[in-house]
N, C-alpha and C positions, 0 to 999 in steps of 0.2 A: 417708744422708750423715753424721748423727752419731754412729752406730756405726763408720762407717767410720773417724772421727773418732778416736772414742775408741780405735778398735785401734790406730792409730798412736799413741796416746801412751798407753796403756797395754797392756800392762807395758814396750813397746821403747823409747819414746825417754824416757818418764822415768825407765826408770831409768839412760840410758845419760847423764841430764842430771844426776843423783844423784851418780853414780859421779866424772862430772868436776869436781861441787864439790866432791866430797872429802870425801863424806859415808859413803862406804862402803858397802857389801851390808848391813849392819843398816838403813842408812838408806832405804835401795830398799826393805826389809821396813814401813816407818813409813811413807812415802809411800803403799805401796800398799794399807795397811790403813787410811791415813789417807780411802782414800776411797771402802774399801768400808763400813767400819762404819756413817759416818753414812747410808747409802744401805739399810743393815739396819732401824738404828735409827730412821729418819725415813720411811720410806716410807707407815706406818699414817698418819701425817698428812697425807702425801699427798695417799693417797684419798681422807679429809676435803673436804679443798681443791678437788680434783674435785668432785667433785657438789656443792659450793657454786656454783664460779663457772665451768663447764661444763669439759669434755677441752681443746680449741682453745684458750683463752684459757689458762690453767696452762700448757701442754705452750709456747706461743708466751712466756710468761714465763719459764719453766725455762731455753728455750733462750739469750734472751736477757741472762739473768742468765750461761747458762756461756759465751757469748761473751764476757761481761766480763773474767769470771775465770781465763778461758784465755788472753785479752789481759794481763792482768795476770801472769800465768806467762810469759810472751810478754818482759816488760818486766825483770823479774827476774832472766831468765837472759841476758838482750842486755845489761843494765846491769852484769854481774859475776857473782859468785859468790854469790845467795844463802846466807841462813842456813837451816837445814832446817826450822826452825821456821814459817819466813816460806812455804817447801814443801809442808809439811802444812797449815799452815790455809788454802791457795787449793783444795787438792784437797780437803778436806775441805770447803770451800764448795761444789764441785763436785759431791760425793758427796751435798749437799743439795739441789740442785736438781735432781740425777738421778733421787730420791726424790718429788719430784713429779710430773717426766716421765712413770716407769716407767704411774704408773698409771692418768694419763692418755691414754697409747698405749694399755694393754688394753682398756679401755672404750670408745671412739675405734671403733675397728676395726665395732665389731656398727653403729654409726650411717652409717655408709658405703658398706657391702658387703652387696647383697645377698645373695650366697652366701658366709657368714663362712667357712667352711671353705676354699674357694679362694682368700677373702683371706690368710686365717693360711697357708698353703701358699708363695703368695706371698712374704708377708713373710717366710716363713724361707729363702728359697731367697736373697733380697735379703741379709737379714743374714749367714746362708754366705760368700757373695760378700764381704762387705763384712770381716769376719772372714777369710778368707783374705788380699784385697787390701790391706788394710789396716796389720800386722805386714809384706810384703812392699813399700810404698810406701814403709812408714817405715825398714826396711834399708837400701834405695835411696836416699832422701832424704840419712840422716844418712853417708851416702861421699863426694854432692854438695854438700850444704851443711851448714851448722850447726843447732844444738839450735833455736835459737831460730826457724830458718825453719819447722821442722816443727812446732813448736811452735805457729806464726801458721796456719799450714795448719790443723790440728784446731780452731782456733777458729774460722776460715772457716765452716767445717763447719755449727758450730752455728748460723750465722746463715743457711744455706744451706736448716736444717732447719726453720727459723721461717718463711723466707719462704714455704714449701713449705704450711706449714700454711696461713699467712695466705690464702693461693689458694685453701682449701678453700670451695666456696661453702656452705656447713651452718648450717642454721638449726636452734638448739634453745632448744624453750621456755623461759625460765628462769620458776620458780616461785617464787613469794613464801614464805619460811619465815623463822622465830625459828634465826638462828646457833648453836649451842649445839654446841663441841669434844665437851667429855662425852658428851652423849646420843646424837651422831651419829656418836663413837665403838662407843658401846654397840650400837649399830642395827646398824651394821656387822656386831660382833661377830656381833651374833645373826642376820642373814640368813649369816653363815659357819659359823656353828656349828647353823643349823637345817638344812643340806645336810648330810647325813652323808658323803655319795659326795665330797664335800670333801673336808673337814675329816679323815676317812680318809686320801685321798692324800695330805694333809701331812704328818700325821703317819707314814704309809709312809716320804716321802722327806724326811721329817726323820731316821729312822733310816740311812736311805740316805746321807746326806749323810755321815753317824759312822764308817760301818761301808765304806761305797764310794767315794761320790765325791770326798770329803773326801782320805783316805787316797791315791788314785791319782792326783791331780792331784800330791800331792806328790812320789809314789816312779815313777810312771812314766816320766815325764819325764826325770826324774834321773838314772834304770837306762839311758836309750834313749841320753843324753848321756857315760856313761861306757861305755858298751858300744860305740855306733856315733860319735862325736861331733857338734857343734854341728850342724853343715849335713845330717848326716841328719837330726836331731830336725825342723829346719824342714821340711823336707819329706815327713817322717811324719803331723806334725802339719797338715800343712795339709790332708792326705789326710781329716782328718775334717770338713774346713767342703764338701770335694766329696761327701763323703758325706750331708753335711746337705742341700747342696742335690737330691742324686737320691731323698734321701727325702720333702724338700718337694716335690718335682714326684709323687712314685707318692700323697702324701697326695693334691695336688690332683686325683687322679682315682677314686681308691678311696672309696668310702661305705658302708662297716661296717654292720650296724645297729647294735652296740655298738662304740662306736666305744674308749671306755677300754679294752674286753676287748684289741679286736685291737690296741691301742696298746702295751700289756703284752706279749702275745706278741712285738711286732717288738722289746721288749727284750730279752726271753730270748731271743731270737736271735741280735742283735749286741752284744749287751753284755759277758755275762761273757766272750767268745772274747778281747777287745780284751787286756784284764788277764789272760788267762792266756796269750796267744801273747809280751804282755813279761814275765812272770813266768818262763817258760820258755826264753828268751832267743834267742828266734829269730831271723835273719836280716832286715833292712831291709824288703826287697817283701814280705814276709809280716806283718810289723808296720806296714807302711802298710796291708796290704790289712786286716785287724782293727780301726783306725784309721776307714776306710772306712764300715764295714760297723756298727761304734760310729756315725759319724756318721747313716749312715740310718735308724738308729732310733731315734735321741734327736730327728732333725726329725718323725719320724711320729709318734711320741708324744706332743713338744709340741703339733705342732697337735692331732691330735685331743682332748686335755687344755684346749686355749686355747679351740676351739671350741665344748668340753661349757661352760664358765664362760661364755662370753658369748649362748651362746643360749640356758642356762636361768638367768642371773640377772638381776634388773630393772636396764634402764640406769640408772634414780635411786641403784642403791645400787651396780653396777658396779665404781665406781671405787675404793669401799673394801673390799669382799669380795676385788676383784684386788690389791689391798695388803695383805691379811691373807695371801693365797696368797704374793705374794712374799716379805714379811718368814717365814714361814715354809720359804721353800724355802732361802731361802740362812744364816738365821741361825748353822745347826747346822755349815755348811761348812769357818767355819775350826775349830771344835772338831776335824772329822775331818780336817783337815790338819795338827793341831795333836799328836793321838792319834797318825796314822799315822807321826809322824814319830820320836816317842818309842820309841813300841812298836821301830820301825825299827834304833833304834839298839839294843835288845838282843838283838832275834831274827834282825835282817836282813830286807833290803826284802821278796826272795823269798817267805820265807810270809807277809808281810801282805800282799800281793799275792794268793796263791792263798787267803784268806781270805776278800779282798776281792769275788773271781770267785763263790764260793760263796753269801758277802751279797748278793750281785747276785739270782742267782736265788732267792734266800730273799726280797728283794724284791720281785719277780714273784710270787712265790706267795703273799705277804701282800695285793697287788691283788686278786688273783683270786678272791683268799679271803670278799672283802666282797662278797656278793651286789647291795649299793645300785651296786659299782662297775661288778662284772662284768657287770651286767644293765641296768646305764645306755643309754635306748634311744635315737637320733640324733635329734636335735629337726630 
């Protein structure tokens, strides 16, 4: 529900609530950096926060805080034309409590489900869904009503997502310890950086982020809007949240014994085809079906990635190792959306593109290459 949430108002209805204060396409760019960075930046604290005062009780405060703060974006655009200023710092409060959330949910998960693997299947096949529906809710909405009703709607969400938790009947011990940020910063670190089979894959798709994903979120898109226009790109793009979910459902039944190996190969599969079938400028159903085919391996991937983390790391430190993992996956993201768009402007999209496709599989073959990863056995 609060994914669903968020799809609707981000990127669609804030920036289409941007645009009508008159804040401009730079100011959609401020907004929506407004609330990823602290969500980069604050997540390692996060985790902290978890394992202090358990997954349930954070993730049910997170939420409740971005009901507030979504109500209050709620209020701002119903009462006039905010100031952008007054914009950035509610999403930017946002982007902090999402930061808590994030890594609360990772940790969450292994105390619940007896078969973690079929939960994380699950939950990506939910988020697919919700990711699809969610961008197409908000279309629909803002023809019907105004900014500010969709705007109340996503905050709904969040309190939708609290109650949800609240229901959970989960008992977990709390432990008596000495609070100490520093040192249980430090712990963290070091149960992340005592896994090599980690702290590897970060740093993989920390290059990943520079060289691929970074880069084709920004030139993709843009090539598919000037080549086919707006209402193809939606419905290209959503081809990937259908992809996600048929690859969430083939995870929920597949059992690997290495489960990273064959998580790596379903990328070299579907991955670099997505960027070279728009780099080469093919026809709509063909870039939907690349699209696709992108999406089911990025769901089979994550899960089996999600499931390696939470069934070999100790729930007490969980919640900060999966916030060292996140702040690591997305840090590098906008550098590569930042790179690919420069580079863009003096070579042209096209061969960043087929660059891009090539990093891809350079990727893949950087995985494969770490024996800790490739050889990682299914707990």
């Amino acid at each position: 529900m609060s994914i669903f949430g968020d799809q609707m108002l981000l990127p669609t209805t804030i920036t289409v609530a941007v645009l009508q204060a008159g804040h401009g396409v730079s100011g959609v760019g401020y907004a929506l950096a407004a609330y990823t960075a602290p969500l980069a930046l604050f997540v390692i604290f996060g985790g902290v926060i978890v394992d202090w005062f358990t997954p349930v009780r954070v993730m049910v405060a997170a939420d409740i805080a971005r009901l507030i703060i979504h109500s209050a974006l709620v209020v701002a655009f119903a009462v006039g034309r905010p100031t952008l200023w007054v914009v950035l710092m509610l999403l930017a409060l946002s982007g902090c409590a999402s930061a808590a959330f994030q890594p609360g949910f990772g940790s969450l998960i292994p105390r619940i489900a007896h078969d973690v693997q079929k939960a994380n299947a699950a939950i990506r096949v939910a988020e697919s869904l919700a990711t699809v529906a969610g961008p197409a809710a908000a279309g629909l909405l803002l023809v019907l009503a105004s900014v500010p009703v969709v705007m109340a709607i996503d905050a709904v969400t969040f309190g939708v997502s609290a109650a949800c938790l609240l229901a959970l009947r989960l008992r977990i011990p709390h432990v008596e310890r000495q609070v100490s940020l520093r040192r249980d910063l430090a712990q963290g670190w070091q149960e992340f950086r005592a896994r090599r089979w980690l702290w590897s894959v970060i740093v993989v798709f920390m290059f990943f982020q520079v060289t691929v994903n970074g880069p084709f979120m920004t030139l993709g898109p843009s090539l598919i809007t000037i080549e086919h226009g707006e209402t193809a790109l939606g419905v290209i793009m959503s081809m990937f949240g259908v992809g996600a979910v048929l690859g969430g459902l083939v995870a929920a039944r597949l059992r690997p014994r290495y489960p990273l190996r064959a998580g790596a190969v379903a990328l070299a599969v579907g991955g670099p085809l997505v960027i070279l079938v728009v780099a080469m400028r093919l026809p709509p159903p063909i870039l939907a079906g690349g699209y696709l085919m992108d999406g089911a391996a990025s769901a089979f991937w994550l899960v089996m990635f999600h499931t390696s983390v939470q069934t070999k790391i100790p729930s007490d430190v969980l919640g900060r190792v999966h916030a060292y993992d996140v702040a690591g996956s997305v840090v590098m993201r906008p550098v590569g959306q930042v790179v690919g768009g420069l580079v863009a402007l003096s070579l042209g999209a096209v061969p960043v593109l087929y660059f891009s496709s090539v990093m891809f599989l350079v990727t893949v073959c950087l995985l494969l290459s770490v024996p800790m990863i490739r050889n990682l056995p299914r707990d």
